[in-house]
C-alpha positions as CSV (number, residue, x, y, z in Angstrom):
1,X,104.5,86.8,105.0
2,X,105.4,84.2,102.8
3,X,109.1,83.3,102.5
4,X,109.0,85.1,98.6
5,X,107.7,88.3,100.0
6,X,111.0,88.2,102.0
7,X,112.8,89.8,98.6
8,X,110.3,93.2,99.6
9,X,112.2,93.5,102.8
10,X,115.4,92.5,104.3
11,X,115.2,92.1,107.8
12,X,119.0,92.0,108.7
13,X,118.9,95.4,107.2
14,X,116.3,96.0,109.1
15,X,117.6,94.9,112.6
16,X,120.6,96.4,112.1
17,X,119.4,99.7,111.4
18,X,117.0,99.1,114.7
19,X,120.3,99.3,116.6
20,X,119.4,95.3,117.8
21,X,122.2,94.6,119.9
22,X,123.4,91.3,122.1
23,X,121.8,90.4,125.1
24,X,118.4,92.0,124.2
25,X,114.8,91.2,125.0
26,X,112.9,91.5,121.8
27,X,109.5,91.1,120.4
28,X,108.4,90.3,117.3
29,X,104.0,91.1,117.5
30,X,102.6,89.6,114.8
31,X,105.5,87.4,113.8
32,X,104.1,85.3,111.2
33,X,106.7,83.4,108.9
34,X,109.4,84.4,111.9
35,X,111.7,86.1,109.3
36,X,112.2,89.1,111.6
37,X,112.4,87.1,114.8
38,X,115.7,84.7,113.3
39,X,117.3,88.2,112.0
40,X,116.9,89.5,115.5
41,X,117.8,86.0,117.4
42,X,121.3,85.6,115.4
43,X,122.3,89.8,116.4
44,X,120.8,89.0,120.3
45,X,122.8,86.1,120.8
46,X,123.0,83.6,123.8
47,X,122.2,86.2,126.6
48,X,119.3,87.8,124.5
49,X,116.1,86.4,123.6
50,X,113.3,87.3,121.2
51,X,109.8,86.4,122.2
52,X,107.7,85.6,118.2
53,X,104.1,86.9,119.2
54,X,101.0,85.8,116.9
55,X,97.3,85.0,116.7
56,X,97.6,82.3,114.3
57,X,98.5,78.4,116.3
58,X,99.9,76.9,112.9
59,X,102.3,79.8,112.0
60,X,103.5,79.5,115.3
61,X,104.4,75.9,115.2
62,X,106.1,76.7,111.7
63,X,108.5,79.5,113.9
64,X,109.0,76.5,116.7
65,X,109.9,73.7,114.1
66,X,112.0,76.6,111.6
67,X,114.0,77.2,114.9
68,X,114.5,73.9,116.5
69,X,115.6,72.8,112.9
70,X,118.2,75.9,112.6
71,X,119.0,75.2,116.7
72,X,118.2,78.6,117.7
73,X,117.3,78.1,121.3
74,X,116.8,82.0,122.3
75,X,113.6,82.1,120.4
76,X,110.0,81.2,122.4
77,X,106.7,81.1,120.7
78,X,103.8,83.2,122.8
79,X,100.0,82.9,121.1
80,X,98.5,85.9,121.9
81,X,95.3,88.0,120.6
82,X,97.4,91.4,120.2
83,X,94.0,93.7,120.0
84,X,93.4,92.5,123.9
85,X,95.8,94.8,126.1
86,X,97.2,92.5,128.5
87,X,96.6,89.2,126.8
88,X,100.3,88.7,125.9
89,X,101.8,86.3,128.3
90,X,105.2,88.1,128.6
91,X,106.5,90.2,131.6
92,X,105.1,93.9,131.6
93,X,108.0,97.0,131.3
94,X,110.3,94.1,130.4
95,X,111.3,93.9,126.0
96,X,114.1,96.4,125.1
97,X,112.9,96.4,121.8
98,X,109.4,95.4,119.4
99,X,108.4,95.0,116.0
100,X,105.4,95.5,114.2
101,X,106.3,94.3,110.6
102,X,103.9,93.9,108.3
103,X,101.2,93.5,110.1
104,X,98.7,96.5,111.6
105,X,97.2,96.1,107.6
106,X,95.7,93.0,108.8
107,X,94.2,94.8,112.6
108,X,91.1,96.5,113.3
109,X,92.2,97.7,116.4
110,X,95.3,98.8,116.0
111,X,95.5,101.7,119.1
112,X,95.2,98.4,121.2
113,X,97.9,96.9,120.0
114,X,100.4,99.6,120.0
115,X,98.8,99.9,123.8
116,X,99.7,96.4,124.2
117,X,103.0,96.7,122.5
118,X,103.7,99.9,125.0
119,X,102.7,97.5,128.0
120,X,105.3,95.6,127.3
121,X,107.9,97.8,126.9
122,X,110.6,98.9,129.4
123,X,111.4,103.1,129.8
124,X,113.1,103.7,126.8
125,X,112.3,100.8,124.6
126,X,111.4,101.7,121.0
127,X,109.5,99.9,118.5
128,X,109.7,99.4,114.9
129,X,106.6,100.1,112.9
130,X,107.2,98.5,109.3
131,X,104.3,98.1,106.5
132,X,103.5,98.7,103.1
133,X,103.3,102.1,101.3
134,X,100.3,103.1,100.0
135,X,101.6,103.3,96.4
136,X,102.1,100.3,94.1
137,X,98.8,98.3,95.2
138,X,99.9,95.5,92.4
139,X,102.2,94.4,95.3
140,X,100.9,93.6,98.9
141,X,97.4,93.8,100.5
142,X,94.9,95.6,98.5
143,X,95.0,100.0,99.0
144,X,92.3,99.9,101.2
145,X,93.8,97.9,103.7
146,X,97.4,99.9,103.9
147,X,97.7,102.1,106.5
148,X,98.8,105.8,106.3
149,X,102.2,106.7,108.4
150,X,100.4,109.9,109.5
151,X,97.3,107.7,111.0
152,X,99.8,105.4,112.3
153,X,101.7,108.6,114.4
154,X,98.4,109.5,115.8
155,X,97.7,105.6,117.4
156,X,101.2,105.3,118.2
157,X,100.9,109.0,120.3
158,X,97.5,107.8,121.8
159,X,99.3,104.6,123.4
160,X,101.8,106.8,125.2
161,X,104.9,106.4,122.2
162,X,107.0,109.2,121.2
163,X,110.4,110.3,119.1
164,X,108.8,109.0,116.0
165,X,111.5,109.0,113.4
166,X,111.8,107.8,110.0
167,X,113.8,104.4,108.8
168,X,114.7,103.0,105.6
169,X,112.5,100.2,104.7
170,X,112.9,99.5,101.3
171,X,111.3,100.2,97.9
172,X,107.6,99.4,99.4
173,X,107.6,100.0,102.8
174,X,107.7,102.7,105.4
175,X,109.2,102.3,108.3
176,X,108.8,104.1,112.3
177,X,110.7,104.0,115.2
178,X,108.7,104.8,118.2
179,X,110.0,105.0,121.6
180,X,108.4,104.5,125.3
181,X,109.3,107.6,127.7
């Protein structure tokens, strides 16, 4: 996401309706820009740590240079290819928390990456699903790559996720929190 699209969505808002608190272990699958990973980084604090996850090298180095520049020091950059359960170079049952913002429009596979998301996750850990409604296409991806909430239940239900609850999101986007039982 590009640092205008950030007007669509407001990711303190966001975090702190996720319940974010200090000294969690977050992460932030399919970061891109790394808008969602500073929110979380400034709520987490010193004992915390957010891990920003993505395919794409250069958007990485963008998050690595943003932060060093800003001097947060409890964000770390993992590339990983999140439709390959197990690829993700992070501790297994170990995040408190994920995000998925804006992103499973852009995935094929998106049951293995709410698996890998669930991997990762401790016993009780929720997730944040986040992406564009399928309503006002002049805005966002095109309508045939938006996903539908009610698909997105059924993936997130095949990976093992539960407690699906609505949250606030803004004007176009839904959002889903998910937890790991």
């Amino acid at each position: 996401m590009q640092a205008s699209e950030t007007q669509f969505l407001k990711p303190d808002t966001l975090v702190g309706a996720f319940d974010v608190r200090p000294g969690m272990l977050i992460g932030d699958f399919g970061c891109g820009s790394g808008y969602m990973s500073y929110a979380a980084a400034r709520v987490v604090g010193p004992k915390g740590h957010v891990y920003a996850i993505d395919v794409q090298k250069p958007v990485l180095e963008q998050v690595k240079r943003e932060a060093q520049a800003e001097r947060i020091t409890n964000i770390s950059i993992v590339w990983s290819d999140l439709e390959i359960v197990g690829a993700t170079k992070i501790a297994q049952d170990s995040l408190d928390a994920a995000f998925l913002v804006n992103m499973l429009f852009q995935v094929r596979d998106r049951l293995s990456v709410f698996r890998e998301v669930f991997r990762l996750l401790k016993s009780g850990g929720k997730l944040l699903v986040v992406d564009w409604k399928n309503e006002n296409a002049t805005i966002g991806p095109p309508g045939g790559q938006r996903v539908d909430p009610e698909e997105l239940i059924r993936i997130a239900r095949s990976a093992g996720f539960s407690g699906e609850s609505p949250i606030a999101a803004g004007q176009y986007h839904f959002g889903l929190v998910f937890i790991k039982q």
